[in-house]
C-alpha positions as CSV (number, residue, x, y, z in Angstrom):
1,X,-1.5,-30.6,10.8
2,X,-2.5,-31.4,7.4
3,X,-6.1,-31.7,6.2
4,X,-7.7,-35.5,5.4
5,X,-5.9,-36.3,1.9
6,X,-3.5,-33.9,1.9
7,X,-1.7,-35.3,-1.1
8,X,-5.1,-34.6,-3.3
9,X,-6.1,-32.1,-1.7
10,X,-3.3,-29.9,-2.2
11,X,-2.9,-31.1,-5.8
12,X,-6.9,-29.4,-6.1
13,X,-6.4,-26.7,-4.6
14,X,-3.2,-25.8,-6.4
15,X,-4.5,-26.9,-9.6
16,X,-7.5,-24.4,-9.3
17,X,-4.9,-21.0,-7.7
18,X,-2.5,-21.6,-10.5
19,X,-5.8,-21.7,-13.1
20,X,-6.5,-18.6,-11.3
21,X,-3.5,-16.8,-11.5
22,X,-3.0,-18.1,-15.3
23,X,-6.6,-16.3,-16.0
24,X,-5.6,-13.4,-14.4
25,X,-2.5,-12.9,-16.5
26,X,-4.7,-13.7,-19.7
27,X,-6.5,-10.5,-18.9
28,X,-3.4,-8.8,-18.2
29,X,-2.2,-9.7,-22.0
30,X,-5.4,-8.8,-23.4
31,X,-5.6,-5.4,-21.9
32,X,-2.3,-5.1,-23.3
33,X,-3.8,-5.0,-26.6
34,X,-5.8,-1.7,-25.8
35,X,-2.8,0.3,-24.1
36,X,-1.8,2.8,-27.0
37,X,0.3,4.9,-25.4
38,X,2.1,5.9,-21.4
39,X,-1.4,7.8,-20.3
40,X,-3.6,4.2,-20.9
41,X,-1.0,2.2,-19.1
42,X,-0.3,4.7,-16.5
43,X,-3.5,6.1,-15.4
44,X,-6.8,3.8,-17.4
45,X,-7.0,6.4,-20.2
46,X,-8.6,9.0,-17.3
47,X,-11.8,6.6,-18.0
48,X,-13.1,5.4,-14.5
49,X,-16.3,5.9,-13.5
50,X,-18.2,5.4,-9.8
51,X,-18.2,1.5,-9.6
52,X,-14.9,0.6,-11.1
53,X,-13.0,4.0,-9.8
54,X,-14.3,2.6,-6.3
55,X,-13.7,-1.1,-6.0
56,X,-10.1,-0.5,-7.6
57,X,-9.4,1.8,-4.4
58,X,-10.9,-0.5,-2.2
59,X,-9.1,-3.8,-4.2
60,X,-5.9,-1.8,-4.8
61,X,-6.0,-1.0,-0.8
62,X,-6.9,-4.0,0.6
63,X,-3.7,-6.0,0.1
64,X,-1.3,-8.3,2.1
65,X,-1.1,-6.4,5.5
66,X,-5.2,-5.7,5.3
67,X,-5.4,-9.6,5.3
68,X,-2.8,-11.7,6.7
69,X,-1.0,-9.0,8.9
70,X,-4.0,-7.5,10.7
71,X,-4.9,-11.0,11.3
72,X,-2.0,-12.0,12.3
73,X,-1.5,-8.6,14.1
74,X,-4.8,-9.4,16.1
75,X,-4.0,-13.2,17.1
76,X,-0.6,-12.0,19.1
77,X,-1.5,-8.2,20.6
78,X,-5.5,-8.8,20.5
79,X,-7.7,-5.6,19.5
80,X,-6.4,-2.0,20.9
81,X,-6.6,1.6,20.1
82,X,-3.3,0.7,18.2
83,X,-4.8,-1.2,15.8
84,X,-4.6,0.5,12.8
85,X,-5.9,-2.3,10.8
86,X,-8.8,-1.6,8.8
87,X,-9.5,1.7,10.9
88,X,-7.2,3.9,10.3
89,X,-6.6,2.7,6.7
90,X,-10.2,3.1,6.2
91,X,-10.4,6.4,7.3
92,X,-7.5,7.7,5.4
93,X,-9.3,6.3,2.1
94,X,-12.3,8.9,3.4
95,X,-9.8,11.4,4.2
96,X,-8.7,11.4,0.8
97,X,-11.3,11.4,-1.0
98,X,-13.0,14.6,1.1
99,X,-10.1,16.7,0.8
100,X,-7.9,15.8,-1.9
101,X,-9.3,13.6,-4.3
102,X,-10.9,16.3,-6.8
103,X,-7.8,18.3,-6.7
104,X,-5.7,15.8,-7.4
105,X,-7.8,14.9,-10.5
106,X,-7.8,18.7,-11.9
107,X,-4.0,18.8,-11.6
108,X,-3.9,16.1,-14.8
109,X,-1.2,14.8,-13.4
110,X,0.4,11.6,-14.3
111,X,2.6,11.3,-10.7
112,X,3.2,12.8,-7.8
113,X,6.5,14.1,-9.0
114,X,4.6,15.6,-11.8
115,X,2.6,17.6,-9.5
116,X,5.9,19.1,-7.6
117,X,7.7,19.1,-11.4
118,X,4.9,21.8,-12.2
119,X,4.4,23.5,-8.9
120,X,8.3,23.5,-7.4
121,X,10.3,22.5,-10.4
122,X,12.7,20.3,-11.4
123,X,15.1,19.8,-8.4
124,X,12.0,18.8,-6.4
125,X,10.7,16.8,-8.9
126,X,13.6,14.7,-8.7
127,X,14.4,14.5,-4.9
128,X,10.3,13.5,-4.2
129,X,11.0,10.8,-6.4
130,X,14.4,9.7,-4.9
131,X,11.7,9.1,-1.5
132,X,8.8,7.9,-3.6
133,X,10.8,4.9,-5.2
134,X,11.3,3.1,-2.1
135,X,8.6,3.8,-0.5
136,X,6.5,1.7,-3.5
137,X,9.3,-1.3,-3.6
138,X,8.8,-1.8,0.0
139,X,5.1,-1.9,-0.2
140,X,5.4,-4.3,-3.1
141,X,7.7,-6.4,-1.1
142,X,5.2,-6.8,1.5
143,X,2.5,-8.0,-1.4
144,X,4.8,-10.7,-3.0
145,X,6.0,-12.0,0.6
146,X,2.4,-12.4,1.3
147,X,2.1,-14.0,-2.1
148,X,4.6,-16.6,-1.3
149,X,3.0,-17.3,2.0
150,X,0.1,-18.0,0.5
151,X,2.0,-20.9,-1.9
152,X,3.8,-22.0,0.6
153,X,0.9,-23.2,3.0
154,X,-1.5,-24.0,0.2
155,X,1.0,-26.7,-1.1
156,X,1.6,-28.6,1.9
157,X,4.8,-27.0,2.2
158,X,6.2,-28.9,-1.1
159,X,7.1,-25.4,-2.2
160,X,9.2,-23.9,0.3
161,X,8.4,-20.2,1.0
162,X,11.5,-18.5,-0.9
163,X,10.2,-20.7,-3.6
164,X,6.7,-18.8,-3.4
165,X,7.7,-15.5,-3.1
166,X,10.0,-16.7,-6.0
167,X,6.8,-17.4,-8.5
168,X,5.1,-15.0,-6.7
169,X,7.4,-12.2,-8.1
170,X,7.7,-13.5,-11.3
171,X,3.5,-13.6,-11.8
172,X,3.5,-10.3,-10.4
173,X,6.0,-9.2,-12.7
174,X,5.1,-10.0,-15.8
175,X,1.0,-9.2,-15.1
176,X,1.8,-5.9,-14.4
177,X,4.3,-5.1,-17.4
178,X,1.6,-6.5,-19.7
179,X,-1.7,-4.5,-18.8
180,X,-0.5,-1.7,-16.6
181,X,-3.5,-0.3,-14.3
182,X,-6.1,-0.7,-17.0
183,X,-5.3,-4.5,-16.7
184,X,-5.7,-3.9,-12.9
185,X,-8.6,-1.8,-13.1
186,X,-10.7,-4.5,-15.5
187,X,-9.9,-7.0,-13.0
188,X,-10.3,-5.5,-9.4
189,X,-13.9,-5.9,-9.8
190,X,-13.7,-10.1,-9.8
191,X,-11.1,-10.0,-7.6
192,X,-13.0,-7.6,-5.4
193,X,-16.1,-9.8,-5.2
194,X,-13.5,-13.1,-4.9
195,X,-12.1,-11.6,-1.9
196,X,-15.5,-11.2,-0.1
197,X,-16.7,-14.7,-0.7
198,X,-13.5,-16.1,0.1
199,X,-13.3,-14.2,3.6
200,X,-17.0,-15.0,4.2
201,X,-16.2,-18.2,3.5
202,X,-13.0,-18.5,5.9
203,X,-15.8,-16.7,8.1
204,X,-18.5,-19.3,8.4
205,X,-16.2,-21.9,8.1
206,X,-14.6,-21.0,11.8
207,X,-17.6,-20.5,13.0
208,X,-19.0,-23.7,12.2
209,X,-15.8,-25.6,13.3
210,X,-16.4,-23.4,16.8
211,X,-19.9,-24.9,17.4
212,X,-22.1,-22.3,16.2
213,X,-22.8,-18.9,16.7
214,X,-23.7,-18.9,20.4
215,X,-20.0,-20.9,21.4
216,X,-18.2,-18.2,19.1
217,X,-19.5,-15.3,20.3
218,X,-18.2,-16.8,23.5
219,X,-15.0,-17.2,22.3
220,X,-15.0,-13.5,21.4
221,X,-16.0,-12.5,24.4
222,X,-13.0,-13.9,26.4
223,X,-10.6,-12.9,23.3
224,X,-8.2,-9.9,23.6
225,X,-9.9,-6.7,23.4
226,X,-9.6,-4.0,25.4
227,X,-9.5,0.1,25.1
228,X,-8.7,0.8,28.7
229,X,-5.1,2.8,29.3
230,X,-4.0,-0.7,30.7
231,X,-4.5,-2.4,27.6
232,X,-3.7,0.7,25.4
233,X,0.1,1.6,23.7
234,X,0.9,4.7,25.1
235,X,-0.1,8.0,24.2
236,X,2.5,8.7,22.1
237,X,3.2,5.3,20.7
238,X,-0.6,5.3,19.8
239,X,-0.6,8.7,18.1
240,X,3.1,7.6,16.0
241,X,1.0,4.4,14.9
242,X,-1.9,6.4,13.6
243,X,0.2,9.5,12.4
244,X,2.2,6.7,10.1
245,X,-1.0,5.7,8.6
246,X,-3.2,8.5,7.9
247,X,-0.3,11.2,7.3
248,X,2.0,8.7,6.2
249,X,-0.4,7.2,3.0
250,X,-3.4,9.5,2.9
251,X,-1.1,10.8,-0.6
252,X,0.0,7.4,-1.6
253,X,1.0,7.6,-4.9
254,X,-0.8,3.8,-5.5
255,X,-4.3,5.8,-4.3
256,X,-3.5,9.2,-6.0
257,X,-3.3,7.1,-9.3
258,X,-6.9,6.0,-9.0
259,X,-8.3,9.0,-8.4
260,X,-6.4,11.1,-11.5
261,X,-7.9,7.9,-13.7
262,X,-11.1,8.5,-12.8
263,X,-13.3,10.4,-15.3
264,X,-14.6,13.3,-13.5
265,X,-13.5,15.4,-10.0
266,X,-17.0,13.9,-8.7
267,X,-16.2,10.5,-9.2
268,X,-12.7,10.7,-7.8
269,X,-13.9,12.0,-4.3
270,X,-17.2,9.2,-4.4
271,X,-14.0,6.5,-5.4
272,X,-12.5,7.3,-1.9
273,X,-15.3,7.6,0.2
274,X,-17.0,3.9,-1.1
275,X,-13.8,2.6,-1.3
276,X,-13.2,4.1,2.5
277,X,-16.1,2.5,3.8
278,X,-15.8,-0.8,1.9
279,X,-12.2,-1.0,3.3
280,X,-13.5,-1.0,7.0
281,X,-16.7,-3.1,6.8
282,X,-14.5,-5.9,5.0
283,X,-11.6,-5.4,6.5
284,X,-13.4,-6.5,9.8
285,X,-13.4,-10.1,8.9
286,X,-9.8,-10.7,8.8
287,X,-9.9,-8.9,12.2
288,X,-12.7,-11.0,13.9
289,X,-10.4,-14.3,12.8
290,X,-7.2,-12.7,14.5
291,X,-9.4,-12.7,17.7
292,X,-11.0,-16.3,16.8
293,X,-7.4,-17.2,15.7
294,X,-6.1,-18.2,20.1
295,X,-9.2,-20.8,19.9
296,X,-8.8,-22.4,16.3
297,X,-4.9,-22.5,15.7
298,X,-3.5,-22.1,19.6
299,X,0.4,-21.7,19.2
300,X,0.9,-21.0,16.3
301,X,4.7,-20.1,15.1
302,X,3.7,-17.5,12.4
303,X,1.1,-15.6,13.7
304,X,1.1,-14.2,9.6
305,X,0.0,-17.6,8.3
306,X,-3.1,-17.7,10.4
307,X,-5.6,-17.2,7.4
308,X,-3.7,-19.6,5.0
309,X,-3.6,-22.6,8.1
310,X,-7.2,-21.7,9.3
311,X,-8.8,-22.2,5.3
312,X,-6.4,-25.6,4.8
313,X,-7.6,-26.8,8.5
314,X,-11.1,-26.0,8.3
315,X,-12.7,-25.7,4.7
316,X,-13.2,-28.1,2.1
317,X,-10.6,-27.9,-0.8
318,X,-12.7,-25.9,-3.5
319,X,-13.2,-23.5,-0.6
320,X,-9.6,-23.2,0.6
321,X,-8.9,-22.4,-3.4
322,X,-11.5,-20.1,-3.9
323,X,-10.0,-18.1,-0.7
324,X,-6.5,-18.4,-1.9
325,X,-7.7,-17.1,-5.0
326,X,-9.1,-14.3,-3.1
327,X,-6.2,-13.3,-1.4
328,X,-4.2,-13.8,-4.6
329,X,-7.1,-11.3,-5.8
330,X,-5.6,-8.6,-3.0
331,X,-2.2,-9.1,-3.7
332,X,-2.1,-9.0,-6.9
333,X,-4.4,-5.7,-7.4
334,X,-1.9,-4.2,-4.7
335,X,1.3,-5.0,-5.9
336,X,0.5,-4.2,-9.6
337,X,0.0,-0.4,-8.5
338,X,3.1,-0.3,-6.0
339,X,5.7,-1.9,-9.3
340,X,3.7,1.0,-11.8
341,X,4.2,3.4,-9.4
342,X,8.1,3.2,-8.7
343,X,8.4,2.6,-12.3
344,X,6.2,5.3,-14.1
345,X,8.6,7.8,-11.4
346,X,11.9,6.1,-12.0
347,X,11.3,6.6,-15.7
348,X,9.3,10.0,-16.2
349,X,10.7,11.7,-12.9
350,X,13.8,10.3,-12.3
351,X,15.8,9.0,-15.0
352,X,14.2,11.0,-17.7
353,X,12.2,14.5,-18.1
354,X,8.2,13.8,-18.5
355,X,8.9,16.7,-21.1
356,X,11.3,14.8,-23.3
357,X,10.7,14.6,-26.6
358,X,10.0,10.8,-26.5
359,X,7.9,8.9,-28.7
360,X,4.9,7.3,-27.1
361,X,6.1,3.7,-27.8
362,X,9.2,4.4,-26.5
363,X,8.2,5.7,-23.3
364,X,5.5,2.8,-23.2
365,X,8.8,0.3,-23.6
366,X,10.5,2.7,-20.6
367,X,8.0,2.0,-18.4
368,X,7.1,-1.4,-18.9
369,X,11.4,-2.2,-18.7
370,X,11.0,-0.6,-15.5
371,X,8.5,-2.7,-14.2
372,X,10.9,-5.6,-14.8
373,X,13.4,-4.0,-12.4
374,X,11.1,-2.5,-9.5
375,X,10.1,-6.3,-9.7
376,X,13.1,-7.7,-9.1
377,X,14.3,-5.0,-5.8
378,X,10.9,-6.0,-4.7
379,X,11.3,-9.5,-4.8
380,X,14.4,-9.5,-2.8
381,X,12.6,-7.1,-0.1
382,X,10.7,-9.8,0.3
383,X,13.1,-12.0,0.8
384,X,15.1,-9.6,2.6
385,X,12.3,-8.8,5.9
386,X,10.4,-11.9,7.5
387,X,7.4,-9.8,8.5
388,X,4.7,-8.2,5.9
389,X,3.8,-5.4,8.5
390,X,7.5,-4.3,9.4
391,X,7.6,-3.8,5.5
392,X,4.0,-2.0,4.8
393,X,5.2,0.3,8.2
394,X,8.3,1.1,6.4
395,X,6.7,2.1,3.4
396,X,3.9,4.2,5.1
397,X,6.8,5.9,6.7
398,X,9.7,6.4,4.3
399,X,9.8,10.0,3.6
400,X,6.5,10.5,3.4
401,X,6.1,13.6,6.1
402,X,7.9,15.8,3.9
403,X,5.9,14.2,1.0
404,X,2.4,15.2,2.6
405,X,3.6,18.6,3.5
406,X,4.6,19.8,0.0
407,X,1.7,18.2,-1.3
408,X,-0.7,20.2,0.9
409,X,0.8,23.3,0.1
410,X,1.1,22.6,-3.9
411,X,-3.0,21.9,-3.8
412,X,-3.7,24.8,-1.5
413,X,-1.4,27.5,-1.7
414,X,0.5,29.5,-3.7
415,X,3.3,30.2,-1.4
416,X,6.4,28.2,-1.3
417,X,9.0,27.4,-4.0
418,X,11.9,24.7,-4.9
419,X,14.2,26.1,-1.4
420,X,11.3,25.4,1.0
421,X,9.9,22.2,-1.0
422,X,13.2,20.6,-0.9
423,X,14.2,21.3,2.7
424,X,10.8,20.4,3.7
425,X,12.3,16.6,1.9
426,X,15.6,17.0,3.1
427,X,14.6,17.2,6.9
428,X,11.9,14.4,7.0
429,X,13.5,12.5,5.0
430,X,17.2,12.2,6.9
431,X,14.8,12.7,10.6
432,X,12.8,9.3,9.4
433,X,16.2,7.6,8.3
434,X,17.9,8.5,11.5
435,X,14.9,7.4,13.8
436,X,14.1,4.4,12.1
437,X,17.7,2.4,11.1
438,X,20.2,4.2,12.5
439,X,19.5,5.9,15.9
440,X,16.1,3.3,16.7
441,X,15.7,2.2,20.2
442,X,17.0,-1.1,21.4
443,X,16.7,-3.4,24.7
444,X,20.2,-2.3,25.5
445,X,19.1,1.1,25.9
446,X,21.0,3.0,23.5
447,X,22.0,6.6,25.2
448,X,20.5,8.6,21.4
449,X,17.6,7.2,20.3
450,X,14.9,8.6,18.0
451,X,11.7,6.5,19.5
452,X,9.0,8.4,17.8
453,X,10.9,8.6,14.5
454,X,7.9,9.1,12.7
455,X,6.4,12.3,15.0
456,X,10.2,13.7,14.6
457,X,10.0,13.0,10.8
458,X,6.9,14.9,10.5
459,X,8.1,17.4,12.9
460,X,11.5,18.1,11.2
461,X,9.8,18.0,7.7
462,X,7.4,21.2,9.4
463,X,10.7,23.1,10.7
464,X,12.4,22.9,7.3
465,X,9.7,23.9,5.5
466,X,9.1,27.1,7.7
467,X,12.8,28.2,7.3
468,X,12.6,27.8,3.9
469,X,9.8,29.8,3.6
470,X,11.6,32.4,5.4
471,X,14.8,32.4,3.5
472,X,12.2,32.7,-0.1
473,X,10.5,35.4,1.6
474,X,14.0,37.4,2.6
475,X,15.4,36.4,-0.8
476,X,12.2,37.4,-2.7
477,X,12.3,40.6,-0.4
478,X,16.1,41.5,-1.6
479,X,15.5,40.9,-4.9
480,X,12.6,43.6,-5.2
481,X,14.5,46.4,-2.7
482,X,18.0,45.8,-4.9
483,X,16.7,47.2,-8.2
484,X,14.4,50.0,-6.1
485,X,17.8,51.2,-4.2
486,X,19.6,51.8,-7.6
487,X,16.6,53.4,-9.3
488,X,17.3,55.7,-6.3
């Protein structure tokens, strides 16, 4: 159903997302202007302090699935242990910032694969970012998908949805290349504060379309929510949801970035904690509107557009824009980190040595080219998968066991070289492959099936890396008797 006037109404509230959008790529061209070399565009010129390090966690976190998925999540399976959404995301901010955050900062890394470039060496440098890559293009995916929903609904459906996530990548595209994360970073803290009004808005505009507070704390009471064992996923499924979350992105590369451009070790942990706590205290909202969602917009074909339908429905236009504009806000602070990401790897990890002797223009120009093309696998992800959380599980997933493994070790160990770095890789890599596209299991009960691939992933990832500790250990053993026996 289309709101009273739809014709001007639409025209409004495009008119004022489109001014939004054009402002934010005005920053993104002005920042551009202050980005002298890869280390400004890359990681903020290691500048960030408390309040802009934190909101740009929170901002950079809080992105399509955080919104429209967890809401849409909510409406059609109600509110379980297995909703990850914003609990287990939360808590993975706070994880990181407790554990890793300050060790991440004093390794002056630029990447991830810097990190194992420095601690494991080459070989490892390049086969982390051979699982890094996709794991950022699917993420981004998800953002611009979400981007196009968001066009799609707020125009009355004149602009079809591959249109939107046509635009959508486009706008993504070209405000990243210009400003990088400093761009990001300068912005997060509008679009930060847009995102709260314009969920608080959404908020008190269901509630007054319910009645009040009194017939919607009714409707919550009879809405899906339930923690018993016969309302649970079980055990196992639960713990492969959770594990994908907190093991699979408590190293993102998009959350690493943040805190190695924060200015001191202190700051970086303080990012993830605030940012942790933010992400679960807002990320509430979308939640209670998932369980609000049965009442307001009752069969409803994609449960993914229920925040887009619910503020054209229910809110007067400048409201509807001004929530657009905040999930715009998300989206865009999300996706600009995911296309830096695979690009800053694909260029300094993959294609070239972050040792060459490149000027500083030139690997600017590298990175910025790279953008370009991350954007355009990303926009036909998005075209390519029809739902936003199928894409962000994917990219929580992809590789990333081995990933946190050899991570762990490089921060807190000095044990473990290239041999047990790269079969650590290797085996979670091919396990999470296997169990997720190839050996997954179906309704016609497929006699080899992987259906925890994520648990086996993590699992394989542990075995390889214990055997290759052992064959270092053996070979390192050889090495030192060999010289000793000749001696002899």
């Amino acid at each position: 159903m289309a709101p009273p006037h739809a014709t001007g109404y639409t025209r409004n509230v495009l008119f004022v997302l489109f001014l939004y959008v054009a402002v934010q790529l005005g920053i993104g061209v002005w920042a551009s202007r202050r980005i002298r070399n890869e280390d400004d565009y890359l990681v903020a010129g290691r500048s960030l302090g408390p309040i802009l390090a934190s909101t740009s966690i929170f901002a950079t976190w809080f992105g399509a699935e955080s919104c429209t998925g967890a809401a849409g999540s909510i409406y059609t399976d109600g509110l379980n242990l297995g909703s990850v959404e914003p609990f287990a995301y939360g808590l993975c901010l706070v994880v990181m910032g407790l554990v890793f955050a300050s060790r991440f900062w004093r390794s002056r890394v630029t990447t991830l694969a810097d990190l194992f470039h420095d601690r494991y060496g080459r070989s490892t440098e390049r086969l982390a970012a051979v699982l890094l890559i996709p794991t950022s293009l699917l993420w981004a995916g998800a953002q611009i998908r979400a981007f196009g929903h968001v066009l799609h609904v707020n125009s009355d459906d004149l602009l079809s949805e591959n249109v939107g996530i046509a635009i959508a990548a486009i706008v993504a595209v070209i405000y990243t290349g210009s400003g990088g994360l400093l761009a990001d970073v300068i912005t997060d803290v509008v679009q930060g504060v847009a995102l709260v009004l314009g969920l608080l808005a959404l908020l008190c505009g269901a509630i007054w379309h319910l009645g009040g507070f009194a017939p919607t704390a009714e409707a919550l009471a009879n809405a899906r929510i339930g923690f018993t064992p016969g309302r649970t996923p079980p055990a196992m499924d639960l713990i492969e949801q959770w594990a994908v979350v907190l093991v699979g992105s408590v190293v993102a590369q998009e959350v690493v970035s943040r805190s190695l451009a924060a200015r001191s070790a202190g700051t970086a942990r303080a990012a993830g904690l605030v940012g942790g706590g933010l992400y679960v205290l807002i990320g509430l909202i979308p939640v209670t509107l998932g369980l609000l969602g049965p009442t307001l917009l009752p069969d409803l074909t994609d449960p993914e557009q229920l925040l887009p339908r619910l503020a054209g429905q229910h809110l007067p236009w400048w409201i509807n824009a001004m929530f657009a504009g905040a999930l715009v806000s998300a989206i865009l602070s999300t996706v600009d980190s995911c296309l830096l990401v695979a690009s800053s790897v694909l260029t300094r990890n993959l294609l070239f040595s972050n040792a060459a002797p490149r000027s500083d223009r030139a690997r600017l120009w590298a990175v910025r080219i790279g953008v370009a093309a991350c954007g355009v696998i990303a926009w036909w992800l998005a075209l390519a998968v029809a739902d936003v959380s199928d894409l962000v599980e994917q990219a929580s997933g992809f590789g990333s066991a081995g990933i946190f493994l050899i991570v762990t070790l490089a921060l807190f160990s000095r044990r473990g070289g290239a041999l047990a770095a790269n079969l650590c890789l290797l085996a979670g890599g091919i396990t999470w492959v296997l169990g997720r596209y190839v050996l997954a299991p179906t309704d016609d009960q497929t006699p080899v099936s992987i259906p925890h691939p994520y648990l086996t992933s993590l699992g394989a990832a542990a075995v390889g890396l214990l055997i290759g500790l052992l064959l270092e250990r053996r070979r390192n053993r050889g090495t030192h008797d060999g010289p000793s026996n000749a001696r002899g």
